[in-house]
KERO-455568 format. One record per residue (C-alpha): residue number from 0; x, y, z negated. Coordinates in nm, 2 decimals. Example, Ala and Ser with C-alpha at 12.3 -4.5 7.8 and 13.67 -1.06 7.14 Angstrom:
REM KERO-455568
+-----+--------+--------+--------+
: num :     c1 :     c2 :     c3 :
+-----+--------+--------+--------+
:   0 :   1.23 :  -0.45 :  -0.78 :
:   1 :   1.37 :  -0.11 :  -0.71 :
+-----+--------+--------+--------+
END
This chain:
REM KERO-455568
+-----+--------+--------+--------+
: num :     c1 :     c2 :     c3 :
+-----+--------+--------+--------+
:   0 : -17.40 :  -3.06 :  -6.64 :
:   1 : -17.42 :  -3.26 :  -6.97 :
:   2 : -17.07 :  -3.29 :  -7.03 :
:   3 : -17.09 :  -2.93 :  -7.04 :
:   4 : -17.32 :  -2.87 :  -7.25 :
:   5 : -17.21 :  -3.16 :  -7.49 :
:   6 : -16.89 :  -2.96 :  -7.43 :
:   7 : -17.06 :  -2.61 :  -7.54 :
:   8 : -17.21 :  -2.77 :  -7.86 :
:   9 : -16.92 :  -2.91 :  -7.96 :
:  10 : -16.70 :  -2.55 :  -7.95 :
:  11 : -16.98 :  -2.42 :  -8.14 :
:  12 : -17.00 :  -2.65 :  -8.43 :
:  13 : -16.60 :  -2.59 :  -8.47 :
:  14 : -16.62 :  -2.26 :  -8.47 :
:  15 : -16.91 :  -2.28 :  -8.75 :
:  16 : -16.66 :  -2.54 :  -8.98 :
:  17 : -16.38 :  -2.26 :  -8.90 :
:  18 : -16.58 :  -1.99 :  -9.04 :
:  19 : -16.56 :  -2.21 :  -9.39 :
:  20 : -16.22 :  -2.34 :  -9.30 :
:  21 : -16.04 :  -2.03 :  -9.24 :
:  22 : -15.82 :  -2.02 :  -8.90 :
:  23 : -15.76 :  -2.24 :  -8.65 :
:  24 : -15.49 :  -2.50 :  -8.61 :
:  25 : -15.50 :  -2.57 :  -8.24 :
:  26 : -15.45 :  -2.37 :  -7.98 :
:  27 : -15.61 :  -2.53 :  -7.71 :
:  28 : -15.92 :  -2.57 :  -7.88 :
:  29 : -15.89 :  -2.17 :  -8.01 :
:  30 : -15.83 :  -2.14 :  -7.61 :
:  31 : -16.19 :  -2.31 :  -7.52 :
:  32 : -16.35 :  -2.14 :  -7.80 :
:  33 : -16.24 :  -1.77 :  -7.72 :
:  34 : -16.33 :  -1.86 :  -7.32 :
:  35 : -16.69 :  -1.92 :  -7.47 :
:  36 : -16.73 :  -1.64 :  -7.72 :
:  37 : -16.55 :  -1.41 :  -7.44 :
:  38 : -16.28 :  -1.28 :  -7.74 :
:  39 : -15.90 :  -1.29 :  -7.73 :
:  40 : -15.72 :  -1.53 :  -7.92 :
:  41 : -15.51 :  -1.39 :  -8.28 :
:  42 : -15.22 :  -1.61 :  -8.33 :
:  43 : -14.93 :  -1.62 :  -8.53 :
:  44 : -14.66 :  -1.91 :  -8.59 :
:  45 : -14.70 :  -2.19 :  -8.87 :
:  46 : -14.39 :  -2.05 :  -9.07 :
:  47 : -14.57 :  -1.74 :  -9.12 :
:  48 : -14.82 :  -1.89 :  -9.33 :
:  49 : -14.54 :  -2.01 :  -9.58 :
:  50 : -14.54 :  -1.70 :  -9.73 :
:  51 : -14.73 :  -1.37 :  -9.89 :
:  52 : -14.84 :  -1.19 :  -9.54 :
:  53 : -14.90 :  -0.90 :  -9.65 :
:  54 : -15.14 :  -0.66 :  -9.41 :
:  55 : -15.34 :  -0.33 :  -9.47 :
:  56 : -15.71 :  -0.29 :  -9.45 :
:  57 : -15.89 :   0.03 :  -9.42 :
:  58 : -16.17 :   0.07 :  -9.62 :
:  59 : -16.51 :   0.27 :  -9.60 :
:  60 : -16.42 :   0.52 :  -9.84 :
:  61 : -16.09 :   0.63 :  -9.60 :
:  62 : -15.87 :   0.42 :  -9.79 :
:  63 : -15.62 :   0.23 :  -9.68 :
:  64 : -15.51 :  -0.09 :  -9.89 :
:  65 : -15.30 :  -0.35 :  -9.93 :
:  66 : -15.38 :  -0.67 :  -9.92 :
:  67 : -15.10 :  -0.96 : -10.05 :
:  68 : -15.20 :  -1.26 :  -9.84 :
:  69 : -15.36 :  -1.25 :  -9.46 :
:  70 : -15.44 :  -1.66 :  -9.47 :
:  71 : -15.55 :  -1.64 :  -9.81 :
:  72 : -15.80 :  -1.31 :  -9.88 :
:  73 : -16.17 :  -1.43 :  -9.82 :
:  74 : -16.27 :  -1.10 :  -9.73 :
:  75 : -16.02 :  -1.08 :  -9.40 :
:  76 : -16.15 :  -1.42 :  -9.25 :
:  77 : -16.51 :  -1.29 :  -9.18 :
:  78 : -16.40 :  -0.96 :  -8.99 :
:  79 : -16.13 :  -1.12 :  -8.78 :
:  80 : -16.33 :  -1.44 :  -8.68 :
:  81 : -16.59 :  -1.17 :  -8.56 :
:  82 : -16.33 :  -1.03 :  -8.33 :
:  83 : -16.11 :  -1.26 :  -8.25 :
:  84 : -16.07 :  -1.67 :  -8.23 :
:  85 : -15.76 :  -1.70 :  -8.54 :
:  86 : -15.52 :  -1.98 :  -8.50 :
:  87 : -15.22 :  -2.09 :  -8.66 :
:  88 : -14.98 :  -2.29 :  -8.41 :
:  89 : -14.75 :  -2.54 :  -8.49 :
:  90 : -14.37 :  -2.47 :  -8.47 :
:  91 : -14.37 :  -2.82 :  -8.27 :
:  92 : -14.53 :  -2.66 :  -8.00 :
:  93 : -14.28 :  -2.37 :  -8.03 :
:  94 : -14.00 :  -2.52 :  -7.72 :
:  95 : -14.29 :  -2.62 :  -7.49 :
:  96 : -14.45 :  -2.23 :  -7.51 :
:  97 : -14.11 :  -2.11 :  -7.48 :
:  98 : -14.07 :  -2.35 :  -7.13 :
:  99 : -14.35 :  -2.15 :  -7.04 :
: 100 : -14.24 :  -1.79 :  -7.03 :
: 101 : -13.83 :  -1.86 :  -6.98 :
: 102 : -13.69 :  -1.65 :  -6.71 :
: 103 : -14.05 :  -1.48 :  -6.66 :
: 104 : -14.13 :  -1.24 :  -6.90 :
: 105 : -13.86 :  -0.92 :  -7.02 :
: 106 : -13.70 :  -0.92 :  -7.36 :
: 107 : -13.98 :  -0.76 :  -7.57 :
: 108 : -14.24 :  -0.99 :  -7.44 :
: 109 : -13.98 :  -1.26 :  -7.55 :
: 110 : -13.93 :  -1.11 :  -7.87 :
: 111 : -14.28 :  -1.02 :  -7.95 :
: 112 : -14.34 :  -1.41 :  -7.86 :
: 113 : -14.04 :  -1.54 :  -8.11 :
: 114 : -14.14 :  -1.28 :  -8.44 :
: 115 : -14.34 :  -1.39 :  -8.70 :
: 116 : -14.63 :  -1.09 :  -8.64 :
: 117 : -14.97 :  -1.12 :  -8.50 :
: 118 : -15.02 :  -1.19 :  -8.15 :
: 119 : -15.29 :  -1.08 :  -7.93 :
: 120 : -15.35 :  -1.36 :  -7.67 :
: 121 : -15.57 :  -1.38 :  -7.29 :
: 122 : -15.73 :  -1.78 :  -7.32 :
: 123 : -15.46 :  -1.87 :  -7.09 :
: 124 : -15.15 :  -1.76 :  -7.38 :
: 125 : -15.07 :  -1.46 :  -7.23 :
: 126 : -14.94 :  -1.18 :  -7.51 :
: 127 : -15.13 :  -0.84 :  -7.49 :
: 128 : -14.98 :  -0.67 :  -7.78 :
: 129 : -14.65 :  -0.63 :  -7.68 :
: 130 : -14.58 :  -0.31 :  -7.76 :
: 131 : -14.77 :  -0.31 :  -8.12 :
: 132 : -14.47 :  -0.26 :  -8.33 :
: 133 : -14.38 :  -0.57 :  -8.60 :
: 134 : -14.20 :  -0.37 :  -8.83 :
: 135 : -14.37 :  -0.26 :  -9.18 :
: 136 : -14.74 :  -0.36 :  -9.31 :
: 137 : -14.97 :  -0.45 :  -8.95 :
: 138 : -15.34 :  -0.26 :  -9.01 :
: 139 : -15.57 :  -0.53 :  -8.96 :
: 140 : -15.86 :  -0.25 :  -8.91 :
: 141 : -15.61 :  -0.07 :  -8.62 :
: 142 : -15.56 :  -0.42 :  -8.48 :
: 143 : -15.92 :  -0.52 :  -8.44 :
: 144 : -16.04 :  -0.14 :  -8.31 :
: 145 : -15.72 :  -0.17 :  -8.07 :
: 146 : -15.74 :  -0.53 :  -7.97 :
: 147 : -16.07 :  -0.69 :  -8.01 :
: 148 : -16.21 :  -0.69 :  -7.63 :
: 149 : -16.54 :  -0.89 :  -7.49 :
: 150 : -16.36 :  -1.02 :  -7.21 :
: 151 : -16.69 :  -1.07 :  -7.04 :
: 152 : -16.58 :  -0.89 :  -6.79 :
: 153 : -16.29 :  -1.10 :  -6.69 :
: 154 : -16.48 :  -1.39 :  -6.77 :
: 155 : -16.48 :  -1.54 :  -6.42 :
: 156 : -16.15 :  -1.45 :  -6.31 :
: 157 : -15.99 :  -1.59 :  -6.64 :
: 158 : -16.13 :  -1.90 :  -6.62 :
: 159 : -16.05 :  -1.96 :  -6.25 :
: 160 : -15.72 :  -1.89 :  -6.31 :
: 161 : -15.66 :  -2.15 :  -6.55 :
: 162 : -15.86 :  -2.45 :  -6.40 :
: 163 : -15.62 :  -2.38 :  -6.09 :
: 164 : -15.30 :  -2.16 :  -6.10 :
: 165 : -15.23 :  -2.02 :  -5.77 :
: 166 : -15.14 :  -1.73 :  -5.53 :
: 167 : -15.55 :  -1.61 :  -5.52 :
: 168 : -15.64 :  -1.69 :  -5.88 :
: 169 : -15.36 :  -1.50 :  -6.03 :
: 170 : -15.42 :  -1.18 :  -5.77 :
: 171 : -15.78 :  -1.20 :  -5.85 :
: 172 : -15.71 :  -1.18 :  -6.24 :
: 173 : -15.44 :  -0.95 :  -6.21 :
: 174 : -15.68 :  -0.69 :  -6.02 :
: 175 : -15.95 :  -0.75 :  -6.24 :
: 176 : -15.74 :  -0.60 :  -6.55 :
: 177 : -15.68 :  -0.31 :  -6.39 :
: 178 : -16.03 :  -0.26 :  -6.33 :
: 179 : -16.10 :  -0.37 :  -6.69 :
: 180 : -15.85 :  -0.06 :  -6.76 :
: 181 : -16.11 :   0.19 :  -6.65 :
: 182 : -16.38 :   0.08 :  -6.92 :
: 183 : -16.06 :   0.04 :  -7.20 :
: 184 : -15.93 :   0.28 :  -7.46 :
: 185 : -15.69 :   0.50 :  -7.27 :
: 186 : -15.43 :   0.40 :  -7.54 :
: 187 : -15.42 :   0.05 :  -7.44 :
: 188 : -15.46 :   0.08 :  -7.05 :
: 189 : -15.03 :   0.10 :  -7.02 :
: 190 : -15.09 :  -0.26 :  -7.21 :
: 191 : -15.32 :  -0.41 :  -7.01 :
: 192 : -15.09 :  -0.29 :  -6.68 :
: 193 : -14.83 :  -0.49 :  -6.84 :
: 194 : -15.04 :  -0.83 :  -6.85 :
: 195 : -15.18 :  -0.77 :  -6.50 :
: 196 : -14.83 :  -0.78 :  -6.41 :
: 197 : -14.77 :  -1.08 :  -6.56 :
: 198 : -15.06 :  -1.23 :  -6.35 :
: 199 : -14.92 :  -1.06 :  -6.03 :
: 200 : -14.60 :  -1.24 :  -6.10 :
: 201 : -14.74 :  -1.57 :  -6.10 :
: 202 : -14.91 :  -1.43 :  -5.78 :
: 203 : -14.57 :  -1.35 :  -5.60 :
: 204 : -14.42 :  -1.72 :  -5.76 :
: 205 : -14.71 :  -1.89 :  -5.56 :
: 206 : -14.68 :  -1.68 :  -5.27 :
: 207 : -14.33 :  -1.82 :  -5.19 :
: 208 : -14.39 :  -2.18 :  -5.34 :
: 209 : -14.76 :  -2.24 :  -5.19 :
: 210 : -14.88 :  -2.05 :  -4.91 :
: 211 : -14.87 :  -2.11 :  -4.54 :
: 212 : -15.03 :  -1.82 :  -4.42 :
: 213 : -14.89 :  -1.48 :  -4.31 :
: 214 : -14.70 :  -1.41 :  -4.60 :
: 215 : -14.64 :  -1.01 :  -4.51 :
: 216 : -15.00 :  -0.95 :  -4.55 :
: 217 : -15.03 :  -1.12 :  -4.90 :
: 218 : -14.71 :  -0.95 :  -5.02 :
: 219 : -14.88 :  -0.60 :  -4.92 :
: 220 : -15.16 :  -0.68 :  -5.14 :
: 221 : -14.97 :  -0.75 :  -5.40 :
: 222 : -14.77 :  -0.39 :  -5.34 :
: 223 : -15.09 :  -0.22 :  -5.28 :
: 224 : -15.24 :  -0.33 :  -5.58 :
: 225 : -14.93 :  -0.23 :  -5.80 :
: 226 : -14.91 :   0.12 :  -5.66 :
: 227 : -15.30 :   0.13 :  -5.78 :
: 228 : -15.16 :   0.07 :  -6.11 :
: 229 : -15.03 :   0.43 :  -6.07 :
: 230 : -15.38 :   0.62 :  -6.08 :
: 231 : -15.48 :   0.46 :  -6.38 :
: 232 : -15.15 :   0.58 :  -6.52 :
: 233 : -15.23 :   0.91 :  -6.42 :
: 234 : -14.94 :   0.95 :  -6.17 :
: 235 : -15.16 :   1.06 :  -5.82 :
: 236 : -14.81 :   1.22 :  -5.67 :
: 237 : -14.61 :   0.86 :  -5.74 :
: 238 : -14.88 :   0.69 :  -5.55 :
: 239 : -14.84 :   0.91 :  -5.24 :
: 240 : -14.49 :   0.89 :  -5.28 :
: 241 : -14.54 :   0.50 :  -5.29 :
: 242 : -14.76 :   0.51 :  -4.98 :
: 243 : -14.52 :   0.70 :  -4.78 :
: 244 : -14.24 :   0.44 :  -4.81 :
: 245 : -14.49 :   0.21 :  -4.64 :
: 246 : -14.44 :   0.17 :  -4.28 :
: 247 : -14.81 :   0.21 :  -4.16 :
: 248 : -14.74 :   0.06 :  -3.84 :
: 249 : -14.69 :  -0.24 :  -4.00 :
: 250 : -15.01 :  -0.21 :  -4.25 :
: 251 : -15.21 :  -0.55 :  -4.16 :
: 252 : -15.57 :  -0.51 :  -4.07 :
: 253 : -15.73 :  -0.67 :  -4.39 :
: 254 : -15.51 :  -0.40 :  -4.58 :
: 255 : -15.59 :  -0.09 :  -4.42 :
: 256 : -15.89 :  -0.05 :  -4.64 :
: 257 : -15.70 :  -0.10 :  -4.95 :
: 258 : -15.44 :   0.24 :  -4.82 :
: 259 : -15.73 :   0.41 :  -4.75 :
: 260 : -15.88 :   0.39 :  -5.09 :
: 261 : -15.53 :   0.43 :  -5.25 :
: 262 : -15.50 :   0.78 :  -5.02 :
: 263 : -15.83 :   0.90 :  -5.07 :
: 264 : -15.81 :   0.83 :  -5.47 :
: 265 : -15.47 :   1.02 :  -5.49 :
: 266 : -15.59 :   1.34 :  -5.32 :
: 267 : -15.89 :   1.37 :  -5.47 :
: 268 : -15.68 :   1.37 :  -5.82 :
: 269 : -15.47 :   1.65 :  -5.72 :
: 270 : -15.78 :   1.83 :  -5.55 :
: 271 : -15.62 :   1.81 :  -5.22 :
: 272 : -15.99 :   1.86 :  -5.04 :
: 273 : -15.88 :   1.86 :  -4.63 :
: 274 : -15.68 :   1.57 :  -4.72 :
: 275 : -15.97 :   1.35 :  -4.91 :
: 276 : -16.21 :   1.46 :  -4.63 :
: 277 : -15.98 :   1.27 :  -4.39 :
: 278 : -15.99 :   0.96 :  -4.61 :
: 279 : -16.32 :   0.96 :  -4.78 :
: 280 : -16.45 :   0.82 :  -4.44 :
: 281 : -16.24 :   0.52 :  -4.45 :
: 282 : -16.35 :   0.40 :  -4.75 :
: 283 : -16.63 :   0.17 :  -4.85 :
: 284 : -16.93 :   0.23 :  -5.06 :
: 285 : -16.79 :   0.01 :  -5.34 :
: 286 : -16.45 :   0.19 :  -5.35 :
: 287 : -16.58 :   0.56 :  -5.35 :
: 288 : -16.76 :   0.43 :  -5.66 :
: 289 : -16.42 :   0.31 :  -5.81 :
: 290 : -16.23 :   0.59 :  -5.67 :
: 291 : -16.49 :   0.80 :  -5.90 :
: 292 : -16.40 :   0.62 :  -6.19 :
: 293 : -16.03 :   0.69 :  -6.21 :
: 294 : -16.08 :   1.04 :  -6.06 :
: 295 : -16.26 :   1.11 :  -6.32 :
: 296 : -15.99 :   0.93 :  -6.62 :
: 297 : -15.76 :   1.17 :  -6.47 :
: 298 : -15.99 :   1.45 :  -6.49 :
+-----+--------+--------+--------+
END
């Protein structure tokens, strides 16, 4: 308990000497920090710095400006250390980050990770931004209304997965975006899809490396839970589609709840009413609560 707190002081005298400092220079530390503060992490590569950066700014008269140097404009460093933890990371670290990722994430993660633009980063270096184009002038006011969660919210499912890295941690973390999804922008929900996936990846990699238990269960889960992508998509008819390629004979016990919610969610959508009467039964208190949320996204 007083390593922690030593622990918790010490984050939050950097991040007072970083407010005067401007940003960050190591990423583990921006890591710890941003778990504390519940923010994302804003980095961009060493060689960036080397030259003008220019960005725009909107202003409060409905302006939008330009402004010649991101690391240098004193106005900037305020507004992005209140939404995000800024660092700067070393082109030395460049080849053990790349280790990381290699063979694991597709090309535009990979080449959203190599360009020289901002990157929205989980506390465990996972990109969010992948789709926020690089090319032109990046709007530092869009980025932060965009990007700038309180990842409260994910707070304990974050943090387990990166004291321990396996099959659970990364299913738990996974399914824990896509409920985050129902409280986000609808804009960034595809987004936040797209780095739960990453996390059920990692789930499947530990699956096959780690576990000794009835893998066919586990593996439903992990289909289950990416067919729920689908109602927060607003696609109700591919998750029905998805469900009847399941052989429900074969549905395990611990994962019959799961279908039901799926089925019950999806026909509610499309206002299919003898169909949801059938299912609502088989659903849990929690779920129908859920189930309302993204019934009523779609609505």
């Amino acid at each position: 308990m007083k390593r922690k707190i030593i622990k918790t002081i010490f984050l939050l005298l950097v991040v007072n000497l970083s407010y005067s400092q401007s940003w960050m220079t190591s990423l583990d530390i921006a890591q710890k920090l941003a778990t504390v503060q519940n923010k994302m992490v804003l980095m961009v590569w060493e060689e960036t710095t080397k030259y003008p950066y220019h960005v725009l700014v909107n202003d409060d008269k409905g302006r939008t400006l330009v402004i010649e140097n991101l690391f240098e404009d004193e106005n900037l460093s305020p507004l992005i250390w209140k939404s995000f933890v800024p660092v700067i990371v070393s082109e030395d670290q460049y080849a053990d980050l790349y280790m990381e990722i290699k063979n694991k994430r597709k090309q535009n993660y990979i080449d959203k990770f190599n360009d020289d633009s901002i990157k929205i980063m989980d506390i465990n270096g996972n990109i969010l931004n992948v789709s926020n184009s690089s090319q032109g002038f990046q709007n530092i006011t869009n980025l932060i209304e965009t990007y700038a969660l309180n990842t409260q919210f994910l707070a304990l499912e974050l943090t387990g997965y990166k004291k321990e890295k396996n099959f659970y941690s990364a299913y738990y973390l996974a399914s824990k975006y896509i409920d985050f999804t129902l409280y986000a922008d609808e804009k960034l929900r595809p987004e936040l899809i797209n780095l739960a996936d990453i996390y059920l990846g990692e789930a499947v990699a530990s699956l096959e490396e780690d576990i000794e238990e009835d893998k066919l269960t586990l593996k439903q889960r992990v289909e289950l839970l990416k067919i729920q992508e689908y109602l927060v998509l607003k696609r109700p008819k591919k998750v029905l589609r998805q469900l009847n390629r399941i052989d429900a004979v074969n549905i395990d016990n611990t994962n019959k709840t799961f279908v039901a919610f799926l089925y019950y969610t999806a026909y509610s959508i499309l206002k299919n009413e003898s169909k949801t009467k059938i299912w609502k039964a088989k659903v849990s208190l929690v779920n129908l609560k859920k189930a309302q949320m993204i019934i009523n996204l779609n609505s």
